[in-house]
C-alpha positions as CSV (number, residue, x, y, z in Angstrom):
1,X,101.4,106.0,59.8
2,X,103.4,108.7,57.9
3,X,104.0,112.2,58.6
4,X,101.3,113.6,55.9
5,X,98.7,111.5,57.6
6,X,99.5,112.9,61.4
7,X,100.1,116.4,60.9
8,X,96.5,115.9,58.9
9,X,94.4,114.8,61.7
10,X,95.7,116.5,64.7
11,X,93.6,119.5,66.1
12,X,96.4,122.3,66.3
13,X,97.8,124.7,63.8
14,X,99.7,123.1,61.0
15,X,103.1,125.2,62.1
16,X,102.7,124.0,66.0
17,X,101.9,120.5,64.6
18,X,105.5,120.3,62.4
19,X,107.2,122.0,65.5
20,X,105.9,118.9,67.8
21,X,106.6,116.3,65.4
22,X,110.0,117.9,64.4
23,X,110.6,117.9,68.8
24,X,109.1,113.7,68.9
25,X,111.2,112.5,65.9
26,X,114.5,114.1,66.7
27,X,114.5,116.0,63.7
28,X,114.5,119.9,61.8
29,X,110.9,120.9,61.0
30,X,112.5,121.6,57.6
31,X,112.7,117.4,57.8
32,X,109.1,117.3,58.5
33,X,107.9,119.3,55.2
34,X,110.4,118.0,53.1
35,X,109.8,114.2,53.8
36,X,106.0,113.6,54.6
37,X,106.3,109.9,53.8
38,X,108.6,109.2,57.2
39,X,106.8,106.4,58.9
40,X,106.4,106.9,63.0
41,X,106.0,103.7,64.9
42,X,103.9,103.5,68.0
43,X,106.2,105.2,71.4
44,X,106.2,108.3,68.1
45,X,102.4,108.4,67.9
46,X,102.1,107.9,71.4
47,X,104.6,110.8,73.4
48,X,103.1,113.0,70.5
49,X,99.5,112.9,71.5
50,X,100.6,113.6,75.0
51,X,102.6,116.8,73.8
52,X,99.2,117.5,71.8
53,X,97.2,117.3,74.5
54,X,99.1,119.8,76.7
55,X,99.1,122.2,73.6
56,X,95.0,121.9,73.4
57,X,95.0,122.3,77.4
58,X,96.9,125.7,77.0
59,X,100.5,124.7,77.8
60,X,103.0,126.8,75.8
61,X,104.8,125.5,73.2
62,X,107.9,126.0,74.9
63,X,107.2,124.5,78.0
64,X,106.5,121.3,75.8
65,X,109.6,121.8,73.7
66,X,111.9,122.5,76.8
67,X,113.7,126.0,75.5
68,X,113.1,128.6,73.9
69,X,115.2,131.0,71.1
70,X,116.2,134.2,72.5
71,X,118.6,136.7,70.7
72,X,119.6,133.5,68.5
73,X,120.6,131.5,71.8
74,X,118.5,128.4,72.6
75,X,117.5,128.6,76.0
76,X,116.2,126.1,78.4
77,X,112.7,126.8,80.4
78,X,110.2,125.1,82.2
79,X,107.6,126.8,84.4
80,X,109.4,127.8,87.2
81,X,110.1,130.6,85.1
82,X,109.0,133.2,82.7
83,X,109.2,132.2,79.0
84,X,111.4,134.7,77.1
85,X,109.6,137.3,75.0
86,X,111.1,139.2,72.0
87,X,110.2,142.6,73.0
88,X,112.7,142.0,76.3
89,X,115.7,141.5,73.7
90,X,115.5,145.5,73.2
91,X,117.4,145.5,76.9
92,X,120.1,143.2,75.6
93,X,120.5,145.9,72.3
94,X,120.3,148.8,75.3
95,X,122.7,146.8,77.4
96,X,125.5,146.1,74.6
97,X,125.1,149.7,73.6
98,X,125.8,151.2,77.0
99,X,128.9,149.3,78.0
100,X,131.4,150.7,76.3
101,X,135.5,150.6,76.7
102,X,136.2,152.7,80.2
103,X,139.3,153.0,82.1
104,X,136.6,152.1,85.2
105,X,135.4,148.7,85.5
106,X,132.0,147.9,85.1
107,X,129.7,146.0,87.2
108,X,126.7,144.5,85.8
109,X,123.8,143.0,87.8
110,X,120.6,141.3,86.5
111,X,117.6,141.5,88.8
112,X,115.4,138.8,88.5
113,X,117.2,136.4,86.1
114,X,114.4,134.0,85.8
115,X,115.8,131.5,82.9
116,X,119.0,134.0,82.6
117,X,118.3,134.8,79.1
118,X,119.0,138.6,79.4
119,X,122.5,138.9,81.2
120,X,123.8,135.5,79.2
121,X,123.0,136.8,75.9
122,X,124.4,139.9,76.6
123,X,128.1,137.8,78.5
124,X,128.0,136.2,74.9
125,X,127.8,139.3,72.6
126,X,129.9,141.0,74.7
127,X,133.1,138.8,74.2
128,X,132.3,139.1,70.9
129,X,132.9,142.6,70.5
130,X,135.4,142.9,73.4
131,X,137.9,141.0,75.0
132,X,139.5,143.8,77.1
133,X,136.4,144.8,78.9
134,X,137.1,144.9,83.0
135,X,133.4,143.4,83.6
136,X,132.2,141.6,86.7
137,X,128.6,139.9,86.5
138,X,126.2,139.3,88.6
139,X,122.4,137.8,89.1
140,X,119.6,137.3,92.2
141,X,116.5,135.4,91.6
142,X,114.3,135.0,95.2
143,X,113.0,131.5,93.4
144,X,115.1,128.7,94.0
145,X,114.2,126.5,91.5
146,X,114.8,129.5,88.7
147,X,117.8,129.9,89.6
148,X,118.6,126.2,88.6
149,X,117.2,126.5,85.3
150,X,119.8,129.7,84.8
151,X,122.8,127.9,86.3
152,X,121.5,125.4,83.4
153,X,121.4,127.9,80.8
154,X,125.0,129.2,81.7
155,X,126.4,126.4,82.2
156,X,124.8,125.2,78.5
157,X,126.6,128.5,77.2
158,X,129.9,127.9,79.0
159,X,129.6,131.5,80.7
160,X,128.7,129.9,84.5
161,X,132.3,131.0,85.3
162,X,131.6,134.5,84.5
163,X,128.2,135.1,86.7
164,X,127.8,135.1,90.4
165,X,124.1,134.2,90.8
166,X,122.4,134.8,94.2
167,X,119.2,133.7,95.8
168,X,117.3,136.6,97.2
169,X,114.8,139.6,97.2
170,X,116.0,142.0,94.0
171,X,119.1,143.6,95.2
172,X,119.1,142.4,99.0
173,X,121.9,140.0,98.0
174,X,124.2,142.6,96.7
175,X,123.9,145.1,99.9
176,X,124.5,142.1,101.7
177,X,127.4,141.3,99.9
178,X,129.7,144.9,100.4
179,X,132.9,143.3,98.5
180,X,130.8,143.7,95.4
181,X,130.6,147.8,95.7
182,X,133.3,149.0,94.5
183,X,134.3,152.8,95.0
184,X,134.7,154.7,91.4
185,X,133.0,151.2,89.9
186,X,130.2,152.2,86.6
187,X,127.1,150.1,87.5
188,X,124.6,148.5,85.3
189,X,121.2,147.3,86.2
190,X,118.8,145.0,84.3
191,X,115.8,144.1,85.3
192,X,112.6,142.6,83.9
193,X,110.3,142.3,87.1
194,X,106.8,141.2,87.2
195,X,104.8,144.2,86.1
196,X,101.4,142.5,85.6
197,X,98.1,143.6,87.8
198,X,95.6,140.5,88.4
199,X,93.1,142.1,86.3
200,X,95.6,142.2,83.4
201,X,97.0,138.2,84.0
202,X,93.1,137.1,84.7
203,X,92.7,138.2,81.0
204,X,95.4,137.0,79.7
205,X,94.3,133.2,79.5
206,X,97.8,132.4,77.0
207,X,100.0,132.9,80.1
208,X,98.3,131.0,82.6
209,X,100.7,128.4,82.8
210,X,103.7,130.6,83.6
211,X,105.1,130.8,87.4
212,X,102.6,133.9,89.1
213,X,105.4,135.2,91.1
214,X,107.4,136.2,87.5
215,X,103.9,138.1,86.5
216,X,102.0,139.6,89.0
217,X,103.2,142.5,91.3
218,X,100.6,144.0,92.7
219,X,97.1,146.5,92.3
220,X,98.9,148.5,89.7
221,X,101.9,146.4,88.7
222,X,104.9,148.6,90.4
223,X,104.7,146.6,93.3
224,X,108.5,145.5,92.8
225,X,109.7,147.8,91.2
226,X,108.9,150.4,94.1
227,X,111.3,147.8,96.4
228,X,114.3,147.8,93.5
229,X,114.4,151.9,93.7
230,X,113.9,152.1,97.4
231,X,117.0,149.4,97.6
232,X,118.5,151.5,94.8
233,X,119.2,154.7,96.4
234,X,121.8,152.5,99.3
235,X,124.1,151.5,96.1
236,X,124.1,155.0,94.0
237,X,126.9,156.5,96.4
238,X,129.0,153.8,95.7
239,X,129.3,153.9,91.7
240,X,130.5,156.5,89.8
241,X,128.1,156.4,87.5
242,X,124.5,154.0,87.7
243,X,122.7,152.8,84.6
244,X,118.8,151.5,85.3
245,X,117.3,149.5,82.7
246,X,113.8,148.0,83.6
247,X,111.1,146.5,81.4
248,X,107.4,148.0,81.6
249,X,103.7,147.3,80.5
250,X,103.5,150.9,77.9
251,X,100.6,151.9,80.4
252,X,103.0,152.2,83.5
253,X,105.0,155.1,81.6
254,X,104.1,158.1,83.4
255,X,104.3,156.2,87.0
256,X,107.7,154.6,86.2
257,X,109.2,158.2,85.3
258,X,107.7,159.7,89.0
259,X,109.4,156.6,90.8
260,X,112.5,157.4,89.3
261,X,112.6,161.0,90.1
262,X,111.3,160.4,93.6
263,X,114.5,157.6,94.4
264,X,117.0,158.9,92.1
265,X,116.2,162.5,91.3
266,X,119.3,163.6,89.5
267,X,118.7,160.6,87.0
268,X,118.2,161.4,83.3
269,X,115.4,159.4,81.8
270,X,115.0,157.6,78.1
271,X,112.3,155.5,77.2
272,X,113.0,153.1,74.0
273,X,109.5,151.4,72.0
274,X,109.4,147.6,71.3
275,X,108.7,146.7,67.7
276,X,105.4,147.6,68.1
277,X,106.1,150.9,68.7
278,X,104.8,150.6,72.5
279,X,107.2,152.1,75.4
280,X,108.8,149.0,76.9
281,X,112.2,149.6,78.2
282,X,112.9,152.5,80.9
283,X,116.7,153.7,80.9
284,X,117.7,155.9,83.8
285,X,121.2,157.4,84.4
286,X,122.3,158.1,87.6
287,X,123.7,161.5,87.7
């Protein structure tokens, strides 16, 4: 059987269909439309009805696929964590545009790394621009087997020598770890916690098969983010200057702002809109 004659008969979208096919064969999708005569032989036909069938039984595409593009960097995921959405590459352009050259060195900690697609991206960019940068890196994950999937990732974008990673709750492992405050030290925070409410993951039937624990936080989503501020406050008098960047859901706005100002209540407060023109990305400068 030939290319034209699968992607005909199988019961997804024509692009999804290319994209699986593309994945079975080894080859571009730009292969796929530009030489439907290919012939598949039967271990073809037969791993691509199995990655078919996941697709019509909800799976995401890039659980089947294995990775995922994320601020042009393929990224490997699997569902022990969070797939990587577009809107959350706003906080890499945030990041990259608030660490600038300082005679202090900067410290930069991602909370909740999940796949690690935030703080690597923004390693990578970085020594782009910059070589002379004093940076130190750091991320926590409390899931185990997310953590693996970043040391992956980092690893895959030769940058694991660059990031401490750290299992445990938000920024537990840093207050642990004293050596890593340093007196007159700029601090930059990242985080992209769960912000879901059940109601809002119950109807949201396309992310069912991604890990609970990156979604759902609680009756009215803040659940975590209440914990990061509290923790918060115990690192502020050791930084010169503290830089908050958290991801929200656009209805949280007004709730996000009072938790600020109740932990950190010199902070200044920016919120940036995603392409959509929703509020997604919370920037708080501490003082």
């Amino acid at each position: 059987m030939d290319i034209r004659q699968i992607v005909k008969n199988l019961k997804i979208p024509l692009p999804e269909a290319e994209i699986l096919l593309a994945h079975v064969l080894n080859k571009s999708r730009e292969f796929i439309i530009s030489h439907p005569e290919t012939k598949t032989n039967k271990r073809q036909i037969n791993k691509l009805n199995k990655a078919v069938n996941k697709r019509l039984n909800s799976v995401p595409l890039p659980y089947i696929l294995g990775y995922k593009y994320f601020y042009g960097l393929k990224f490997l995921v699997n569902k022990s964590v969070l797939i990587p959405r577009p809107e959350t590459e706003l906080m890499v352009d945030e990041a990259l545009k608030n660490i600038t050259p300082s005679p202090q060195p900067i410290t930069i900690m991602e909370v909740g790394t999940g796949s690690g697609c935030v703080i690597i991206s923004i390693i990578k960019n970085l020594y782009l621009k910059s070589k002379t940068l004093s940076l130190k890196f750091f991320a926590t994950d409390i899931s185990r087997s997310a953590l693996v999937v970043a040391k992956k990732n980092a690893k895959e974008h030769n940058v694991c020598k660059r990031i401490k990673f750290f299992r445990g709750n938000l920024l537990k492992p840093f207050l642990k770890h004293c050596q890593l405050s340093t007196a007159n030290r700029q601090l930059l925070i990242i985080a992209n916690l769960p912000y879901l409410t059940p109601a809002q993951i119950k109807n949201s039937p396309t992310i069912k098969s991604e890990p609970k624990t990156a979604l759902s936080a609680g009756k009215d989503g803040l659940k975590y983010y209440r914990q990061l501020f509290k923790q918060l406050r115990k690192l502020t008098a050791s930084y010169s200057s503290v830089i908050v960047m958290i991801e929200i859901n656009p209805g949280q706005t007004n709730k996000i702002k009072r938790l600020i100002r109740e932990n950190l209540p010199l902070s200044s407060i920016k919120i940036k809109k995603d392409l959509r023109g929703l509020n997604r990305l919370v920037i708080a400068k501490f003082p």
